[in-house]
N, C-alpha and C positions, 0 to 999 in steps of 0.2 A: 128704457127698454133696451136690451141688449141684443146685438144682429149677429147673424154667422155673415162670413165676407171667406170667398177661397181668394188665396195666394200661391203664387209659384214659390218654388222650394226655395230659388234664388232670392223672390223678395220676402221670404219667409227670415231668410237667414239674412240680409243686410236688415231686416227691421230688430232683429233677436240681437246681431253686433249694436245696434246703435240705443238697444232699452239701457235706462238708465239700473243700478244696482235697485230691485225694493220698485221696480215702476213697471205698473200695468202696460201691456201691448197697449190697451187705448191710450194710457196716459202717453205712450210715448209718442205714437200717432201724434195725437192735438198738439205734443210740443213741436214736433217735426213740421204741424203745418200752420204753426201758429208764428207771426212775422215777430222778431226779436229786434226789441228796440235796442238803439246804440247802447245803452246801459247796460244791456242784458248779456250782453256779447264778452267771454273772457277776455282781459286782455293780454295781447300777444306782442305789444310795443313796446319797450320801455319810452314812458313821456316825450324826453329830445326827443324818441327817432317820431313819435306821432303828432310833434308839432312840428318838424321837418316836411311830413309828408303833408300837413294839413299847410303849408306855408306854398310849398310846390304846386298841389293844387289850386292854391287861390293864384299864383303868377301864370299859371297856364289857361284858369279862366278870364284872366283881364287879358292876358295877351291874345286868347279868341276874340273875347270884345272890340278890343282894339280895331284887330285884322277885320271882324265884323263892319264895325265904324265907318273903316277906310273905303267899304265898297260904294261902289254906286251903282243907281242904277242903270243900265244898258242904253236907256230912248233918252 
């Protein structure tokens, strides 16, 4: 069953720039609010640079750990 819904002109027009070529307002909607799995996402890395970053993240979560580790507690 289909709804009427109002929109402002502004969010009329940022939903209008973001419809895909050939894709319904709803379609676009569900895609905008539907969560994209890592797969889904184009990508924007070349390989090196996104096992660089995936490398850097993991030295800065052990190095939280670590620092985590080291604490103790106060009493």
């Amino acid at each position: 069953m289909a709804k009427t819904i109002a929109l402002s002109d502004e969010v009329y027009e940022m939903l209008s720039k973001a419809k895909m070529k050939g894709e319904s307002f709803s379609d676009a909607i569900r895609r905008l609010l539907e969560r994209q799995k890592i797969g889904e996402i184009p990508k924007i890395l070349e390989e090196d640079e996104a096992k660089m970053i995936k490398e850097l993240i993991k030295r800065q979560k052990e190095a939280e750990m670590k620092k985590c580790g080291s604490l103790t507690p106060p009493f």
